[in-house]
Backbone bond lengths (Angstrom), bond angles and torsions (degrees), N, CA, C in turn:
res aa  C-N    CA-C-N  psi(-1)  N-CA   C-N-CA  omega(-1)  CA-C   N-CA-C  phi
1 X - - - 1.457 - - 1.523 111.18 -
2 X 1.741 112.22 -38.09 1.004 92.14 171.06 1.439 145.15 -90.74
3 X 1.383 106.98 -5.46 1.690 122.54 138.42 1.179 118.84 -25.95
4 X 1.222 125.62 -63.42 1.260 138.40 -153.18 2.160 103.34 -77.15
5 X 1.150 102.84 -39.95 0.986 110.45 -174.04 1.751 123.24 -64.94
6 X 1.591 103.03 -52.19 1.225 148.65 127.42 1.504 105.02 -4.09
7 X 1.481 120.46 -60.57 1.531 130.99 -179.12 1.795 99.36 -72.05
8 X 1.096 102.88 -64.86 1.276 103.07 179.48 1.432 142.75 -60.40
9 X 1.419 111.72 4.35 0.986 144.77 146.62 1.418 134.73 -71.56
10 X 1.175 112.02 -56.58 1.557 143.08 111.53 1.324 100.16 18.73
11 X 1.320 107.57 -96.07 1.786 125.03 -177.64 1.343 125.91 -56.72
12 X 1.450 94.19 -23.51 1.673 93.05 -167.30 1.589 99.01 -76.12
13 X 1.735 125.43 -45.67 1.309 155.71 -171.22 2.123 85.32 -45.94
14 X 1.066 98.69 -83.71 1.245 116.83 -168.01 1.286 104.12 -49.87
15 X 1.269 144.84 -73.79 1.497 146.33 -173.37 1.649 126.71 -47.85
16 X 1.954 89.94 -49.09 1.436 113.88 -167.81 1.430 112.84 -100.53
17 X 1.622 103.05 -5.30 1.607 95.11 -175.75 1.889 113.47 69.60
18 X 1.403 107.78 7.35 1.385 111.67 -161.67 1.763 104.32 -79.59
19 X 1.559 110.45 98.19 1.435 118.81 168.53 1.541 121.22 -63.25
20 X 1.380 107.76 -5.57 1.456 92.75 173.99 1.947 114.61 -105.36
21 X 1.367 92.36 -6.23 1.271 93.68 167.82 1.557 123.45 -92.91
22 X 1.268 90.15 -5.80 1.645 83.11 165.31 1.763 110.24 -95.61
23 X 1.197 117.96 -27.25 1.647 122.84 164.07 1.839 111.52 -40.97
24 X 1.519 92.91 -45.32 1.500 86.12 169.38 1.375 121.97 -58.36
25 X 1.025 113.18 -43.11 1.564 127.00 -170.78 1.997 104.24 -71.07
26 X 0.963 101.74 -37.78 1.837 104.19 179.28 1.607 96.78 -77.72
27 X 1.526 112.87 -45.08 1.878 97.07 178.84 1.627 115.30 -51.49
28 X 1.597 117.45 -38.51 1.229 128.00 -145.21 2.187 92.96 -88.59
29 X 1.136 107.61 -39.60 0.983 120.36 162.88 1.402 137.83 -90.90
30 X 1.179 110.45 -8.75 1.848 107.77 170.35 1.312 120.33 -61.52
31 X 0.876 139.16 -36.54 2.007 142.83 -161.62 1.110 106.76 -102.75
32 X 2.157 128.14 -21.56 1.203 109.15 150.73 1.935 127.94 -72.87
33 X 1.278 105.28 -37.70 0.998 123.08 179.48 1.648 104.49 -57.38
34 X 1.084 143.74 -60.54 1.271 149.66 154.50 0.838 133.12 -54.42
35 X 1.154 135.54 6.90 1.504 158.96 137.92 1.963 116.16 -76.82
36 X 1.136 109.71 -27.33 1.286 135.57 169.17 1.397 105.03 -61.85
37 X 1.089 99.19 -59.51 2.081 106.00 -159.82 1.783 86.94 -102.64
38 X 0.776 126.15 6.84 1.901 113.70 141.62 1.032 117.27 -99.91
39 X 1.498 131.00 -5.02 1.551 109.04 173.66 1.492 93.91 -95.60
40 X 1.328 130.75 -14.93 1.442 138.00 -162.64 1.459 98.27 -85.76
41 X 1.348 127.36 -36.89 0.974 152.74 -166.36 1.695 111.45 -92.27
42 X 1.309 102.50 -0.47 2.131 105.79 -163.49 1.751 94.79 20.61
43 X 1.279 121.48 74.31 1.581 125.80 132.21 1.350 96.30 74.51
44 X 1.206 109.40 41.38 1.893 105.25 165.21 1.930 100.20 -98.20
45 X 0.796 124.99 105.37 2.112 127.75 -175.12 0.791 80.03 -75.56
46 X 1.581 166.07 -103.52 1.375 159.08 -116.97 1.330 111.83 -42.76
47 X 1.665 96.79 -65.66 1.678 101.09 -165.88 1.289 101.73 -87.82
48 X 1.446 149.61 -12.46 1.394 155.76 129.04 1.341 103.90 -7.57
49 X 1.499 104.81 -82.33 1.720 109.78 163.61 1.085 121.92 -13.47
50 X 1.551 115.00 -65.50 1.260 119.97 -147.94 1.372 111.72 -80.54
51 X 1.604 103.62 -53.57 0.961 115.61 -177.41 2.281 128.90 -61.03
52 X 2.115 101.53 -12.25 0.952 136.91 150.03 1.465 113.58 -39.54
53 X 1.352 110.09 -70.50 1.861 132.11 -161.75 1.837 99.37 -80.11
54 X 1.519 111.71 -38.23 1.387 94.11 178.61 1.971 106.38 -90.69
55 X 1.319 122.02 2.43 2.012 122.40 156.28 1.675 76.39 -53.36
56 X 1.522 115.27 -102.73 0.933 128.37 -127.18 2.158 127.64 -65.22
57 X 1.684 94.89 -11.06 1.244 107.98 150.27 1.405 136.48 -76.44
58 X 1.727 103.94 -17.70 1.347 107.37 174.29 1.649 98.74 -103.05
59 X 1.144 129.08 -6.85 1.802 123.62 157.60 1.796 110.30 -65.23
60 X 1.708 102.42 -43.24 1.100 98.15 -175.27 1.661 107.72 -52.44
61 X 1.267 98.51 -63.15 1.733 97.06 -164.55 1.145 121.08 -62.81
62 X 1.731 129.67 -9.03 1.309 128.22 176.42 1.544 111.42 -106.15
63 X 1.290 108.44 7.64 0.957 84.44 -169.93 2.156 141.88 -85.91
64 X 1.195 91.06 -0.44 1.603 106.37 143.64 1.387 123.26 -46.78
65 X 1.193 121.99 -28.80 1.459 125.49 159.57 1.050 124.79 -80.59
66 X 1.615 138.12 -2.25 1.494 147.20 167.72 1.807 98.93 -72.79
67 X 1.256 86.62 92.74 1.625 106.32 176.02 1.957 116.61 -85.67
68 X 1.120 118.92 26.73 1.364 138.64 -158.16 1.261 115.90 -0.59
69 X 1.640 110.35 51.38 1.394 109.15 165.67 1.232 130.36 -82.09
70 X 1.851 115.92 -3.14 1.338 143.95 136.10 0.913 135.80 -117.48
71 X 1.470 131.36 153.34 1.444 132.97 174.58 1.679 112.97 -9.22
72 X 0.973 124.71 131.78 1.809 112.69 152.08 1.186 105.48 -35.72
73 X 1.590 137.92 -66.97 1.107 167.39 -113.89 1.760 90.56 -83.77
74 X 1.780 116.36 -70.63 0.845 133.21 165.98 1.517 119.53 -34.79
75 X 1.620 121.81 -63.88 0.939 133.64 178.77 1.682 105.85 -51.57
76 X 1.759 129.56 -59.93 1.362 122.58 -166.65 1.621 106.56 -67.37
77 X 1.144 124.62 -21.62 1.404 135.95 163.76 1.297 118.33 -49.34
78 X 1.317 131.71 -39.61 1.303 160.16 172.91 1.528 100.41 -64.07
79 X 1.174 123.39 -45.90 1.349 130.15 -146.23 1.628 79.07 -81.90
80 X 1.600 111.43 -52.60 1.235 114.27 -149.52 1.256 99.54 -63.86
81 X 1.800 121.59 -59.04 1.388 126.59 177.63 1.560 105.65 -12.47
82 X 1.475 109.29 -62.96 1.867 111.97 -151.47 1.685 84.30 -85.76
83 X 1.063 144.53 17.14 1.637 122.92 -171.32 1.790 81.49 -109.27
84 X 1.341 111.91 -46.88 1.777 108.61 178.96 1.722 104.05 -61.17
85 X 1.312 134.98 -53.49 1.129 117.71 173.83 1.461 130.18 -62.72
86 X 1.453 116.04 -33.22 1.176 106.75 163.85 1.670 127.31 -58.22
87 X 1.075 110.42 -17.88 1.596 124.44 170.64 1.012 108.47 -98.01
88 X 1.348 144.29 2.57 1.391 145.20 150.84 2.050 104.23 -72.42
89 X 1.262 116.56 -55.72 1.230 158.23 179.89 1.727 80.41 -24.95
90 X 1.272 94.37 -73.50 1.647 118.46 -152.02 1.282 127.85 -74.41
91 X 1.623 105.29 -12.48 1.506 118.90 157.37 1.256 131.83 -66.43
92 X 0.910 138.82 127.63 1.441 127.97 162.93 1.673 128.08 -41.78
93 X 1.284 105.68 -37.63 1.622 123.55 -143.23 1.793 89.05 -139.93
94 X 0.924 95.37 56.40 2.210 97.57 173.81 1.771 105.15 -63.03
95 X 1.499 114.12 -16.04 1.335 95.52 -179.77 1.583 100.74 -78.81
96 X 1.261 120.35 8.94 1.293 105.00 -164.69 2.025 109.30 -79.92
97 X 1.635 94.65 -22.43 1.579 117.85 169.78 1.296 105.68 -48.07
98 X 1.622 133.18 -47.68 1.070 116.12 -153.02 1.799 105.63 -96.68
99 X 1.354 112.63 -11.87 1.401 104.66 155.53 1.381 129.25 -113.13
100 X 1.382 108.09 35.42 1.696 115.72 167.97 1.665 109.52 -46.26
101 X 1.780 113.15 129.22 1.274 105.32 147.09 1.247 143.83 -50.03
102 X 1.284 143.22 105.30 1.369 124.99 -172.75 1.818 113.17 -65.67
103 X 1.078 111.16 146.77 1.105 134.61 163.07 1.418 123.49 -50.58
104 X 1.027 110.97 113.84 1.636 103.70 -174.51 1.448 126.49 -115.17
105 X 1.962 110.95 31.54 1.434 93.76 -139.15 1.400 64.88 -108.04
106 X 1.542 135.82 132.96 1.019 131.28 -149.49 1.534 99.52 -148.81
107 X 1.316 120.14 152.05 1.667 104.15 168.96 1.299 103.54 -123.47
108 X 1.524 107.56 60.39 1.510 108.22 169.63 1.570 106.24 -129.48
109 X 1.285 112.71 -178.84 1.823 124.37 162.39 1.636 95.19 -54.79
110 X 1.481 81.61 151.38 1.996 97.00 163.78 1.308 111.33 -43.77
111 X 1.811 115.33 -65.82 1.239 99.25 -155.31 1.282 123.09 -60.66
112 X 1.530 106.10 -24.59 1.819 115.84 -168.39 1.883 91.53 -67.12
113 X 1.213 125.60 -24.98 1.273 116.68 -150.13 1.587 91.42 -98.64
114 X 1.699 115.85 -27.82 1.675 107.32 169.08 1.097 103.06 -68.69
115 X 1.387 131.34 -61.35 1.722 135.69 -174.34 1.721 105.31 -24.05
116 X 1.575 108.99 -58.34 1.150 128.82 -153.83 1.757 117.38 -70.70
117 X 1.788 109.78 -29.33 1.197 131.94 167.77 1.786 101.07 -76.05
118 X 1.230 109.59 -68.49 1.665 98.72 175.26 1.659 119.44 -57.09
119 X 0.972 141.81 12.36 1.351 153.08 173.57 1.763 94.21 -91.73
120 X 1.695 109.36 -77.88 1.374 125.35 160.10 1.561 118.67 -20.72
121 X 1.241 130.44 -62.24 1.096 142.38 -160.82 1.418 89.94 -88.75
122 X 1.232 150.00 -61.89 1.605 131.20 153.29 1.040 141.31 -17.38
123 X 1.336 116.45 -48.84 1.097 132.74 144.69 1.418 133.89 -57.62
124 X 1.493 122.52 -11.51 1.463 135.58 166.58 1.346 97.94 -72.30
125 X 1.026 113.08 -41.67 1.904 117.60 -164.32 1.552 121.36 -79.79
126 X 1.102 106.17 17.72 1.389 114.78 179.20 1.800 101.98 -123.32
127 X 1.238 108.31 162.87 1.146 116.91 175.49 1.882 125.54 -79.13
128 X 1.199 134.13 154.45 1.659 124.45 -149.95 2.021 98.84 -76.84
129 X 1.059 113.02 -12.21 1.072 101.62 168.99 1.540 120.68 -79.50
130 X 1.145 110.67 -61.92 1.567 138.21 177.25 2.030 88.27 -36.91
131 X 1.171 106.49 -53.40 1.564 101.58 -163.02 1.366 97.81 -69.49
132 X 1.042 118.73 -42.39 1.755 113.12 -179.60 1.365 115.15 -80.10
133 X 1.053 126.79 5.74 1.689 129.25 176.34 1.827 89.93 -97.69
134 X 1.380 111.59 -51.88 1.677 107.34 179.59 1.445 120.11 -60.54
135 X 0.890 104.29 -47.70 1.583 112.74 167.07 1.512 126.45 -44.04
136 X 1.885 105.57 -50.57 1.392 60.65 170.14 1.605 112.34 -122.85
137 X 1.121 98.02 35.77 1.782 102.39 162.61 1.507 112.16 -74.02
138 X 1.665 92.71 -58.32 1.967 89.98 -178.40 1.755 108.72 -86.06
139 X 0.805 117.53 -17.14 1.494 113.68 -165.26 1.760 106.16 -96.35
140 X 1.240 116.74 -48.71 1.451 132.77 160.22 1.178 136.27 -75.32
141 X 1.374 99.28 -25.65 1.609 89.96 167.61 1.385 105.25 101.07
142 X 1.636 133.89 -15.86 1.094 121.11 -153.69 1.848 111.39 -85.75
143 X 1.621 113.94 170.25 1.282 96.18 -155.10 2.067 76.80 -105.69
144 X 1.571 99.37 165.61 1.735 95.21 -178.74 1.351 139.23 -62.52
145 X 1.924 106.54 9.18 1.285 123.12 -148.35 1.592 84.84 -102.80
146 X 1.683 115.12 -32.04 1.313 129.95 -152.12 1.509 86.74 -94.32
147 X 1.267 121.71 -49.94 1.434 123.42 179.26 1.503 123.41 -42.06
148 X 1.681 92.21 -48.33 1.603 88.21 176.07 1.497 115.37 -65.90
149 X 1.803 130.77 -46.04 0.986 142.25 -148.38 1.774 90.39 -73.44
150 X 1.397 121.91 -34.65 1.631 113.65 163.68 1.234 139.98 -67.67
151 X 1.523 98.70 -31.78 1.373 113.60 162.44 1.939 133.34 -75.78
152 X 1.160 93.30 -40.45 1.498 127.23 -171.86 1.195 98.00 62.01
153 X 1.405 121.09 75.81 1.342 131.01 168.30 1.810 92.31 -138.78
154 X 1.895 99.47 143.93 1.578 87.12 173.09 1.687 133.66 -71.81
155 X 1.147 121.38 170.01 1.788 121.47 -155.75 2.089 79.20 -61.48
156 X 1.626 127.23 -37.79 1.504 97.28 -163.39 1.547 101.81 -85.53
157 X 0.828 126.13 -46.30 1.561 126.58 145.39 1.866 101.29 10.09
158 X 1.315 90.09 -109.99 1.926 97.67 159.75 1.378 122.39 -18.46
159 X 1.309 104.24 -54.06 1.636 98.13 177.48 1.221 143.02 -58.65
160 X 1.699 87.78 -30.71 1.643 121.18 -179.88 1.616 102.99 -69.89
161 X 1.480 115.49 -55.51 1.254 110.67 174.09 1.445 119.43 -52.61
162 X 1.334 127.81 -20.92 1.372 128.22 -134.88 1.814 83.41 -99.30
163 X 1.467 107.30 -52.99 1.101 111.14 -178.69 1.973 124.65 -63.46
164 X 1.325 110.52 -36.51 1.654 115.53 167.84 1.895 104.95 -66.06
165 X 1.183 112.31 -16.10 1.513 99.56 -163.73 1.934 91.67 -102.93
166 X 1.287 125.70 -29.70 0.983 110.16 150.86 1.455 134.06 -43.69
167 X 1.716 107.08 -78.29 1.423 102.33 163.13 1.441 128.72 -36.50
168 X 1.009 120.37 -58.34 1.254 121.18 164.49 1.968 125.55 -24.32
169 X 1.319 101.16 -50.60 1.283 120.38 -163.92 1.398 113.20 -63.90
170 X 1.912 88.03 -48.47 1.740 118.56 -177.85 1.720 105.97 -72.88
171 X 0.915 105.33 -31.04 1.444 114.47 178.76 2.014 97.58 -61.98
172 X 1.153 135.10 -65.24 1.555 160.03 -162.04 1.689 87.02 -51.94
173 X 1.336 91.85 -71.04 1.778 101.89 -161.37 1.334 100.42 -50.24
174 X 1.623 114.44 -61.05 1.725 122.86 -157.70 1.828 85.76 -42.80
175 X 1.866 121.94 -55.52 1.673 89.69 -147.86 1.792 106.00 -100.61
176 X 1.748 88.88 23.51 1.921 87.28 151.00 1.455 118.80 -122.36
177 X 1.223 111.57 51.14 1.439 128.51 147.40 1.797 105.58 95.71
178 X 1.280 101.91 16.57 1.808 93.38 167.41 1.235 100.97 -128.44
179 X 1.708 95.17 138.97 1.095 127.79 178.96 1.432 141.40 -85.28
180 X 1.417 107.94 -8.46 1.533 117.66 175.08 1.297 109.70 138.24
181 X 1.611 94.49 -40.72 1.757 110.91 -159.90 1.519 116.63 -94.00
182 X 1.210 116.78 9.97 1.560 133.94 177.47 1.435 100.07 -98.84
């Protein structure tokens, strides 16, 4: 149903010029999508932001080309994938991604906000694919069929990542003091 709705939204944008139906579509999708490019991001909100507002300006303008041979969902995911690489692209210094400070200005308790940096910082330690295959399997929800079709990498492809960025992860945590059972 919510495909369908999703489409029709879709249509209205495209046909009717209707700006508030695409507002629906940025409410319904903003906090996943931005939640995306902070774990991609290990907890930078700024460029999360940014990199948020320019997905959904470049959905806006293409989106006459959303031929619904996948999900919307799938498709703005896609958008996002290439909006983080193109800003990978455009740096000079991309290793500088993998030792970003995280951000800590947080409106939670300490511990959620240590938990939340060592999650981050786990996620630094993997490579930009591996982090975006985890992301949005565990963090998004997405299933590996959807993963590949965002990535354009094949579903074992995905898997392969899915599994080194785990280990990887479990490897990080175990020798900063968690044990499994947290």
């Amino acid at each position: 149903m919510s495909q369908l709705n999703d489409i029709s939204l879709v249509a209205q944008v495209v046909v009717f010029r209707n700006t508030r139906a695409f507002d629906q579509l940025v409410k319904k999708y903003q906090s996943p999508v931005r939640r995306f490019f902070l774990n991609l991001t290990c907890g930078d909100n700024e460029l999360s932001d940014d990199l948020a507002q320019d997905t959904f300006i470049k959905a806006y303008t293409n989106l006459a080309s959303f031929k619904n041979l996948s999900n919307f969902s799938t498709w703005l995911y896609r958008i996002a994938y290439n909006v983080f690489y193109d800003y990978l692209r455009s740096r000079k210094d991309t290793a500088d991604l993998d030792t970003r400070e995280v951000d800590t200005h947080w409106n939670t308790s300490q511990d959620d906000v240590g938990q939340q940096m060592d999650v981050y910082q786990a996620l630094a330690t993997l490579k930009e694919m591996e982090r975006t295959c985890i992301t949005l399997f565990y963090m998004e929800d997405q299933s590996i069929e959807k993963i590949a079709g965002i990535t354009g990498c094949p579903a074992g492809t995905v898997k392969s990542h899915l599994s080194r960025a785990k280990e990887k992860m479990a490897t990080y945590l175990k020798q900063n003091g968690y044990d499994g059972n947290n």
